[in-house]
N, C-alpha and C positions, 0 to 999 in steps of 0.2 A: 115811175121811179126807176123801173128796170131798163126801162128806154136809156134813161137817161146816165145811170150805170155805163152798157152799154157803149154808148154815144162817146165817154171817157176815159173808159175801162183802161185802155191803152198810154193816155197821157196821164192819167195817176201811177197807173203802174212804172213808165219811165222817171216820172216825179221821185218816186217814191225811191227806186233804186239809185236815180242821180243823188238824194240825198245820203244815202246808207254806204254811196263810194263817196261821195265827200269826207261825210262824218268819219270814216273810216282814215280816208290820208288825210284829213285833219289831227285826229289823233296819233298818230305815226311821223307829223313831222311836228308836232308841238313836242315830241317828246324823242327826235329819231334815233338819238346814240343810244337811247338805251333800246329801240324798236331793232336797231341794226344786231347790238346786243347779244341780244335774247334771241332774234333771228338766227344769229350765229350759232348759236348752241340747240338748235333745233335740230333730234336725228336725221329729218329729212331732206333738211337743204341747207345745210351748214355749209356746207363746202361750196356753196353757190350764195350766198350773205350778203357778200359785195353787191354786185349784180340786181339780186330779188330784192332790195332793200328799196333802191331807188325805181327799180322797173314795175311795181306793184305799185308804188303811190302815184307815177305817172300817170299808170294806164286808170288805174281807177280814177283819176281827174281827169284825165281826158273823157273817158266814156261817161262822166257825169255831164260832163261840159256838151257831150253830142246827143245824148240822151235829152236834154232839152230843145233839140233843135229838128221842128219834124222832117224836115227832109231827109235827115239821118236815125231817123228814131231806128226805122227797120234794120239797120248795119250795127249801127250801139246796141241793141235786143240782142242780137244775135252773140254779138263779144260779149257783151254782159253774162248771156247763158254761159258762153264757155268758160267765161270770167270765176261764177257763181261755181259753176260746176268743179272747176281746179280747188278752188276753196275746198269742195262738199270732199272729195275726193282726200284732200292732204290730211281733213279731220278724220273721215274712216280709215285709213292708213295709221293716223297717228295712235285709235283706239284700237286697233287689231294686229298691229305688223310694227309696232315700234314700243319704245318705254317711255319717250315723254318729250315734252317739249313746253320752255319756259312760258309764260304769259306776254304776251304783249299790247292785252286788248287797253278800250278804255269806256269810261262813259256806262251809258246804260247796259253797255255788252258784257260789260265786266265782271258782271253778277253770272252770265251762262258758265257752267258746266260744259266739258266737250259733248255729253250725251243730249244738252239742251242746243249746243251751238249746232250740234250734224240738225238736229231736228229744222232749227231755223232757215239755214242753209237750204235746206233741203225744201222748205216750202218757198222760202224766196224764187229758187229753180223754177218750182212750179208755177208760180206766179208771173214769171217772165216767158217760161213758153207760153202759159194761155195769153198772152199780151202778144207774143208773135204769130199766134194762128188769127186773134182776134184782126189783127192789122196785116195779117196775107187774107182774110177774108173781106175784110174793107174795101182792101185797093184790087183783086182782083176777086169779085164774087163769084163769079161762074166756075175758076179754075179748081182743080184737087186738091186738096192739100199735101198731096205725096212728095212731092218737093221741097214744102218747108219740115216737113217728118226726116227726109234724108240730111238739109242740110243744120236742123237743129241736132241730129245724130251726131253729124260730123264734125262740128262745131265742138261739143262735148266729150268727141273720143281724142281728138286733136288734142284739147285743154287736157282732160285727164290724162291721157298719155304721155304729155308733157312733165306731168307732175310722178308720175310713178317710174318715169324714166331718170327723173330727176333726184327720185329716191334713191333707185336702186344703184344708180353712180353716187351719190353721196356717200349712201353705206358703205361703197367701196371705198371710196378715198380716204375716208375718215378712220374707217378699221382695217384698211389694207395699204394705203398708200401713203400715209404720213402727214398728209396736209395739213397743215397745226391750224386746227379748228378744236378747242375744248367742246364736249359736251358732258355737262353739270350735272352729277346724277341728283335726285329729289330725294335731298333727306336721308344718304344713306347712313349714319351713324347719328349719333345724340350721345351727347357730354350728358355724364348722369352721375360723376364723382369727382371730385379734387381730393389730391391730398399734398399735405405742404411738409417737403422734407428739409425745410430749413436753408440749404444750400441749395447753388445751382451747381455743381461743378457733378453730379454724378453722371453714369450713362448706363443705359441695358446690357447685362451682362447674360442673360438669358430668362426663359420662363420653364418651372419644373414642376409637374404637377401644379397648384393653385397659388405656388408662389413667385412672386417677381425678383428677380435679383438683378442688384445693381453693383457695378464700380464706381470707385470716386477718384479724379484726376490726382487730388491734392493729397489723399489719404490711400495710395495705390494698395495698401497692405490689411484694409479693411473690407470686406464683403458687406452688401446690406442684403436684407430680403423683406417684402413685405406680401403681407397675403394679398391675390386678386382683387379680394373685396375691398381693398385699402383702408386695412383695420387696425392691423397691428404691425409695425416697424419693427427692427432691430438691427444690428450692427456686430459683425465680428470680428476678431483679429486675427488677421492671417499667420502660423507661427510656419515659416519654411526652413527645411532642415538642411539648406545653405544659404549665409547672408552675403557670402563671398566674392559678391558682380558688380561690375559696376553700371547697377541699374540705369538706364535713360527714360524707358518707356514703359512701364507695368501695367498690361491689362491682365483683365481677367474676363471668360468666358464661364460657360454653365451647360453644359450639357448633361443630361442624366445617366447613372450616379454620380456625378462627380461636378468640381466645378475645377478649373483649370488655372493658372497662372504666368503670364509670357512677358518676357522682352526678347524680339528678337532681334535687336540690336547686341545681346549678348555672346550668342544667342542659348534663350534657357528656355525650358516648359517645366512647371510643377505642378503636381495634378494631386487633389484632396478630396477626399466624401463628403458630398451634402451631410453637413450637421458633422462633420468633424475640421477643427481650426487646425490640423497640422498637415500641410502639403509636402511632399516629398517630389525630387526629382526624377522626371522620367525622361529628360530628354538635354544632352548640353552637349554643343557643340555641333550640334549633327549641320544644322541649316542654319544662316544668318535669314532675316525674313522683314518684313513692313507689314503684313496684314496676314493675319492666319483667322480661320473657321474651323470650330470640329467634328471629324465626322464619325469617328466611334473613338473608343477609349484608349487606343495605340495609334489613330492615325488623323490628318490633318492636310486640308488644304491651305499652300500659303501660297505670298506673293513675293516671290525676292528679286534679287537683280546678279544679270549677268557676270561673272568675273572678266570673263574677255571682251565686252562692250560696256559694261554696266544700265544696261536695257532691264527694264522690267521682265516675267515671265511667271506664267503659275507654273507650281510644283506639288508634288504630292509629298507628305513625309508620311512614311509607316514607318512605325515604329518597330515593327515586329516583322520586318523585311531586312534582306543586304543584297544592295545598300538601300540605304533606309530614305534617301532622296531621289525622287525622280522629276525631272524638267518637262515639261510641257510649252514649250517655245510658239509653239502651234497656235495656242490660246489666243495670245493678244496679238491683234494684227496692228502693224507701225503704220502711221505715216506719216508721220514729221521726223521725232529723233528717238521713238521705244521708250521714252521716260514719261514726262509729261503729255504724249497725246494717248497715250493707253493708260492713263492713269485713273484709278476707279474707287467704288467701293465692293468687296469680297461679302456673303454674306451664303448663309446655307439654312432649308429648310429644316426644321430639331427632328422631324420623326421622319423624313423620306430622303435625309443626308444628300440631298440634291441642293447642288451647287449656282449661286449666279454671281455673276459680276456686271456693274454696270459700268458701262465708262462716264465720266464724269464731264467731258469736253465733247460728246458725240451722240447722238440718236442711237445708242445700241446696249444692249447685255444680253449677256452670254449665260445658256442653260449646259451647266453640266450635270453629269452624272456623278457618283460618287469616288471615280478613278478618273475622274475633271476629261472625262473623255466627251467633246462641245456634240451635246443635242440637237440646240437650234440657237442660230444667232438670229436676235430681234429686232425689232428697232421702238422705238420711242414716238410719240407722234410730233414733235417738233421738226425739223426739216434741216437739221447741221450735221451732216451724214460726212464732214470733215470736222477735224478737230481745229477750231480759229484761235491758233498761236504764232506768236513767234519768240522762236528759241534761239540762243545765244550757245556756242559750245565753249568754253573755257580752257586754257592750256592743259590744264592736268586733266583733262575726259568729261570734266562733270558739265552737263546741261544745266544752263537757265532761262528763265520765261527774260527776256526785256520787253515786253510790254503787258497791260490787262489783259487778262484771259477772258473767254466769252464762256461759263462752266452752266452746260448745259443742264445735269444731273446736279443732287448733292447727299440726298441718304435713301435706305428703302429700307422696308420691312417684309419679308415672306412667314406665307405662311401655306399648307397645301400648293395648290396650284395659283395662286394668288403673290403680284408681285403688288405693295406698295409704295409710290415712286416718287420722293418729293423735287420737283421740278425746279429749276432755279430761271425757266425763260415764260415771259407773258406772251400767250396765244392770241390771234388775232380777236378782236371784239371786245377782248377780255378789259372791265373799266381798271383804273390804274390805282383808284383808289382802295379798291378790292383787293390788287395787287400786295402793293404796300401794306395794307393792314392784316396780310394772313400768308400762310406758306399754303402752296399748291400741291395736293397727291393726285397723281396720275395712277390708276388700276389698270392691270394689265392680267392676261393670263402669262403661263412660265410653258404649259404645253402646247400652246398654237401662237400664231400671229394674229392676235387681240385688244384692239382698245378697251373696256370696257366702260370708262367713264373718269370723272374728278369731280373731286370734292377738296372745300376751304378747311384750312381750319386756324381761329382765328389766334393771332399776336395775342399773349396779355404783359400789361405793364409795358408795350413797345417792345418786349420781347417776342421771338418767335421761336419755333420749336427746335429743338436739337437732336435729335433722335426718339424715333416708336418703333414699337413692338407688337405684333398680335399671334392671339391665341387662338384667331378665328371667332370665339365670339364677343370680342373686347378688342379695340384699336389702345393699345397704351402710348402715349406721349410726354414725352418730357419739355415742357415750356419755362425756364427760368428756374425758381426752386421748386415749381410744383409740379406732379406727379398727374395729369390729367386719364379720367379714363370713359372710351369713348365706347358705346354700346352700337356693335353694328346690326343693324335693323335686316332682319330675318329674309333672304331670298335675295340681297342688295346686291350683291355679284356673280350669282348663280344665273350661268347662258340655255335659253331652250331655243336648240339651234334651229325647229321646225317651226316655231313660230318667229325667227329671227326679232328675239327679244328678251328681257333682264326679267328674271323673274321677282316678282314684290316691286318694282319700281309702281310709286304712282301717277295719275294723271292729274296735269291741271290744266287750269282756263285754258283757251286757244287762241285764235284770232282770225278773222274773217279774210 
């Protein structure tokens, strides 16, 4: 019996592996856009997708196709090891030195764990080298085996170095270079409340202590708030101690104590105490403006435009300075016509009064300080590092778009060092359908040059979302009239830069 073991030791073992590369790009092209996919979104060779997608199912059909053929058996052994080995390798990588990477198995592999797939992996290996010594000992008996020791080594440093070089430029491209490759992080939030406020037309006005407060477009002169837990509602009326403007645009903001009142088309600011309805004027006339954030209780970053161009520009207003305006021209960098291609959203962390803006037409936002003095300009990982317009100038100065805009950005949320970024461009791989039925958040850090990941969050009733807010352990969303709130799962964006990896991220299936 052992003889005869033995005697086929070698052509079962090629059997055996020609079937397991079949089986393998069998499954991967019965199913390959979503194999390409999911590939894509792999920490470790997303940025190589294209490529590996189709060169992985080749090779494994071909070295099934030589693997049955004995005059080749010994050369297919050989690739097969290094074959086997890049697998074994991208799985220990993936469990030690990364956060995750989507499934793409099928069939009876489907069922492995990464901790059960290394294992397998891993005995396959072995089972192909005792197949190559068993057939360097066949064909030549008398010889050493030191030769096939060296070049089974080499085979395998080749392969795996292949793989870990492939990482480590991945990782670069992906979080340093821009190459718009999503990678999906697992599960980092869960919807764990609605609440239905009737209307859709409100927007986040800020978060204060445990309560959410909201604006409403239509009812500018009403504040609402409701508690985090999405318990209890209410609604108040705003009384301001001048009616005298002729309002266009009334927001309101929330910063603690106070919650604020603006048109700067006016240009006004009225500022009132949480739980008191009477706001009074603290600011008229100083600065006309299109976007303001606040950053203490006398002062403000806003966005206005030029008198002697009419170009966008941040500005500081203190209130409690002269003069109480100051220009920051510096900020927005032009390069079409200073209106529309620097044109953004303003928004500022509630407790570290640090400032970002994101451009809306471009890969970048900008980290200020709290005297918008720029930190660090970032970028986005989509790859439109121009703004794609074209603008029309008009006889009296004013600019217009004459054609569709391609608006790269469209809302965020911060919060600590945390930017939330809701994308409006589909990343390579990414299905369409997926697209269409959900808004994309891109996570970002605000102190380095970091991707961190993305997550869906889905359309309801064919609506999609209109602005969110977090408090760090709550993602709030507004989707039509409902008030969604989304529980971010513990570690989900936290980086440990020595293991270069997310801490809490989980693992699933692999693929061979």
């Amino acid at each position: 019996m052992m003889s005869l073991i033995k005697k086929y030791f070698v052509t079962t073992v090629c059997l055996l592996v020609a079937f397991l590369f079949v089986y393998a790009a069998m499954s991967k092209i019965l199913d390959f856009e979503n194999f390409r996919v999911q590939l894509a979104q792999s920490p470790l060779l997303s940025a190589y997708a294209q490529f590996i997608s189709f060169a992985v199912v080749i090779v494994e059909l071909t070295l099934a196709f030589y693997l049955c053929l004995a005059h080749f058996q010994k050369l297919a052994l050989y690739c097969s090891l290094g074959l086997m080995s890049a697998f074994t390798i991208y799985i220990f990588l993936i469990l030690n030195y990364s956060d995750f990477v989507p499934c793409s198995c099928g069939g009876i592999l489907e069922k492995l764990g990464w901790r059960e797939h290394l294992i397998f992996n891993i005995g396959v290996v072995l089972l192909i080298s005792a197949a190559i010594f068993y057939k360097e000992k066949k064909d030549h008996p008398h010889k050493k085996l030191g030769l096939s020791i060296s070049l089974q080594l080499f085979s395998i440093m080749i392969c795996c170095g292949a793989v870990v070089v492939m990482f480590l430029r991945s990782e670069h491209i992906i979080k340093k270079e821009n190459n718009f490759t999503r990678r999906f992080l697992q599960h980092p939030i869960f919807e764990d409340k609605v609440f239905d406020l009737g209307v859709n037309s409100y927007y986040f006005a800020g978060i204060a202590g445990d309560q959410i407060y909201l604006g409403n477009v239509t009812t500018p002169l009403f504040i609402a708030h409701i508690d985090t837990g999405l318990q209890n509602f209410s609604r108040t009326k705003i009384s301001l101690d001048n009616l005298n403007h002729p309002f266009r645009n009334v927001q309101i903001k929330v910063k603690l104590p106070y919650y604020y009142l603006y048109d700067g088309n006016v240009p006004v600011i009225y500022r009132g105490k949480l739980g008191d309805s009477t706001a009074h004027t603290i600011s008229y006339g100083d600065a006309f403006f299109n976007q303001l954030t606040v950053l203490d209780s006398m002062k403000f970053a806003i966005r206005t435009q030029r008198r002697a161009d009419l170009q966008h520009s941040m500005g500081l207003l203190d209130l409690n300075r002269n003069p109480k305006i100051s220009l920051k021209p510096e900020v927005l960098q032009r390069q079409i016509d200073g209106v529309f291609d620097v044109d953004g959203i303003l928004t500022s962390e509630p407790k570290s009064s640090k400032v970002v803006y994101t451009y809306f037409y471009r890969n970048q936002f900008i980290v200020m300080d709290s005297s918008l003095q720029v930190v660090n300009r970032f970028n986005t990982i989509d790859t439109t590092t121009r703004a794609n317009l074209s603008v029309t100038k008009l006889s009296d100065g004013r600019n217009k778009m004459n054609a569709p805009s391609v608006s790269v950005n469209k809302s965020q949320a911060l919060f600590g060092d945390l930017i939330f970024n809701r994308s409006n461009l589909k990343g390579k791989h990414e299905p369409s359908s997926s697209w269409k039925s959900s808004s994309i958040i891109d996570v970002y850090r605000t102190d380095e040059q970091r991707y961190i990941g993305s997550f869906y969050i889905r359309n309801k009733g064919g609506k999609a979302m209109s602005s969110m807010i977090s408090d760090g352990k709550y993602l709030y969303i507004l989707i039509g009239n409902e008030l969604q709130r989304y529980r971010i799962r513990e570690g989900a964006f936290n980086y440990d830069s020595k293991r270069n990896r997310w801490f809490g991220e989980s693992l699933v299936d692999g693929d061979i």
